[in-house]
Residue, then its C-alpha position, 0 to 999 in steps of 0.5 A: x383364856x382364848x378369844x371363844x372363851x372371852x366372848x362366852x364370857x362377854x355373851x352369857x355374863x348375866x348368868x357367869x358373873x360370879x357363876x363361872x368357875x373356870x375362867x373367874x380367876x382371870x377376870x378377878x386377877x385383873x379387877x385386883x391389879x387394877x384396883x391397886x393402881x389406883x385406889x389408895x390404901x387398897x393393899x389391905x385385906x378385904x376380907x372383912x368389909x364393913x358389914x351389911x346395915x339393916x334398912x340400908x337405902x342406897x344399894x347398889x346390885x352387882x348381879x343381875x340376880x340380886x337386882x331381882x331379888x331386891x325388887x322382889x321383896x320390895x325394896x327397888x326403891x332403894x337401889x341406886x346402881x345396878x350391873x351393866x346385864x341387869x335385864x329385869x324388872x322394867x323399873x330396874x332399867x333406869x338405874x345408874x349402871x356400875x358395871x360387873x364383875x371384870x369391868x365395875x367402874x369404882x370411881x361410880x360406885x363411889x359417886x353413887x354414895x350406897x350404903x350397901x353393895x350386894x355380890x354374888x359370890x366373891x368381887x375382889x375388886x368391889x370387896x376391896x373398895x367397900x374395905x378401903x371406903x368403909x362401905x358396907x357389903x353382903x355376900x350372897x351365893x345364890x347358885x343352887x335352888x336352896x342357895x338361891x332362896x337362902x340369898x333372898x332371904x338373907x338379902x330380906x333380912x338386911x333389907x328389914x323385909x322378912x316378911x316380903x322375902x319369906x312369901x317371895x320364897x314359898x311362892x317360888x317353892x309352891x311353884x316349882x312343886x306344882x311342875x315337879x308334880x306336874x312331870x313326875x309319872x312322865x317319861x324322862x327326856x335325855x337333855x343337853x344344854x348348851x349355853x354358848x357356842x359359835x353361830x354357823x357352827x358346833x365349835x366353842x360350846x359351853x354347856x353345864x354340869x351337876x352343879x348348875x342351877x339349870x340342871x335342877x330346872x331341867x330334873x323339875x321339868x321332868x328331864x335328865x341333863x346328860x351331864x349331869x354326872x360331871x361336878x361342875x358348873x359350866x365347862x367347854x364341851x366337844x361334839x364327840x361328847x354330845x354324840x356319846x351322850x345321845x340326848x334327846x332334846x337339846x336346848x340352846x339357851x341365848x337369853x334376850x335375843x331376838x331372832x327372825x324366825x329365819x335366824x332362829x331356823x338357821x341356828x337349828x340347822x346347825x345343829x344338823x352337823x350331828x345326824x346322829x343324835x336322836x334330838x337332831x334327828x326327831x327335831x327336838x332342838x329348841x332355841x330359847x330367848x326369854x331373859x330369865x332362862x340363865x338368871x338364878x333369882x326369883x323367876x326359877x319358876x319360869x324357867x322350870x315351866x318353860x323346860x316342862x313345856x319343852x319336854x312335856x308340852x303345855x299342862x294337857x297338851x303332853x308332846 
């Protein structure tokens, strides 16, 4: 792994954590050799940790998207530990940090005494502590619009809050209908989206494919991701790409940050380095900061909204 791929990872992990296929692996190698050196008994299988109890009252999030899932449905009361990129609800930031998926401090997940771990995705490490401990854990996959309300219900059912969980899932549909609705006889702006990249230059950018949940946030809106033909999530991206794929909007995603606005116009201006392509020369680049943008949990709508606003303008306010 390269030092631009290590600081995109650092940068963006409230999204690639457990997310971001093509450099997982590394992190979860090192999460298992160092589980192994310190942890007795942790050679065994941790395949099949204890499962998930019903009601549990001391849970411990390892994504920022679970943490919002669980409050959503009502249930932050019972959380104990959160991941170290949780950003959201308010309440959640009290809460003990543990860590995520390529630095989880085990020995304060243990101190923290859940009864329930919930990851997104795989966690070798945390898998193997709740196998060897004899916790309980729930896996969820929530990266797709119909995983991501498959994760909230099914962390609703362990949670005993069905019922919660069900109206948080229709009201998140309902939503994301209306902008659907919204944008369906628009014109279709060619997108590109770029996740990560260098500041003062076009180099190490990321940006995502057909399999990203932000693809889907970007058709809703009434938009095409230009690489919405590549089968993958997120994956590294050359400038002369982006030139061959001529995009009409480009929107950089730099979730939680918080620009002057002479910092954010000279992250725009980087972007006339490519001339030639139709959202630098019409001045359709935007930068946007809002927390929820890369998190896929109960705010999809937001972000939805806030690309439709980008590509369509505010509902009848058309750009």
């Amino acid at each position: 792994m390269t030092d631009a791929m290590r600081s995109a990872w650092h940068r963006h992990s409230p999204v690639l954590t457990g997310l971001f296929r093509p450099y997982r692996r590394v992190w979860l190698l090192c999460g298992i050799a160092i589980l192994c050196a310190c942890a007795p008994g942790c050679g065994r299988s941790a395949e099949h940790p204890p499962a998930a109890p019903t009601a549990a009252r001391r849970v411990i999030c390892m994504a920022p998207n679970i943490t919002e899932a669980v409050f959503a449905i009502g249930a932050g009361d019972r959380v104990v530990g959160v991941s170290s990129y949780t950003v959201y609800p308010p309440e959640a930031m009290s809460r003990p940090r543990v860590g995520a998926l390529y630095d989880a401090n085990l020995e304060k997940i243990v101190a923290l005494r859940p009864d329930l771990i919930i990851v997104q995705q795989r966690h070798p490490a945390v898998e193997a502590l709740c196998q060897t401990r004899g916790i309980p854990l729930l896996r969820v996959e929530m990266t797709r619009v119909g995983s991501i309300l498959d994760g909230i219900r099914k962390i609703g059912e362990v949670l005993d809050a069905r019922e919660r969980a069900a109206s948080v899932c229709g009201e998140i549909e309902r939503r994301l209908g209306a902008v659907r609705e919204r944008t369906a006889s628009l014109p279709r702006r060619r997108v590109f989206i770029c996740v990560d990249r260098t500041a003062g230059s076009l180099k190490g950018m990321f940006t995502v494919g057909g399999e990203s949940f932000l693809t889907e946030m970007v058709e809703l809106a009434g938009g095409e991701n230009v690489f919405a033909d590549v089968a993958r999530d997120y994956f590294p991206v050359e400038t002369e790409a982006v030139i061959a794929r001529a995009p009409e909007v480009v929107i950089e995603t730099r979730p939680s940050q918080r620009y002057t606005p002479d910092e954010e116009r000279r992250l725009i201006e980087d972007w006339k380095a490519l001339p030639d392509v139709p959202a630098v020369r019409n001045g359709k680049v935007y930068v946007v900061t809002d927390d929820f943008i890369v998190v896929p949990g109960p705010r999809l709508p937001l972000i939805a909204e806030r690309f439709a606003e980008i590509l369509h303008g505010s509902p009848g306010h058309a750009r």
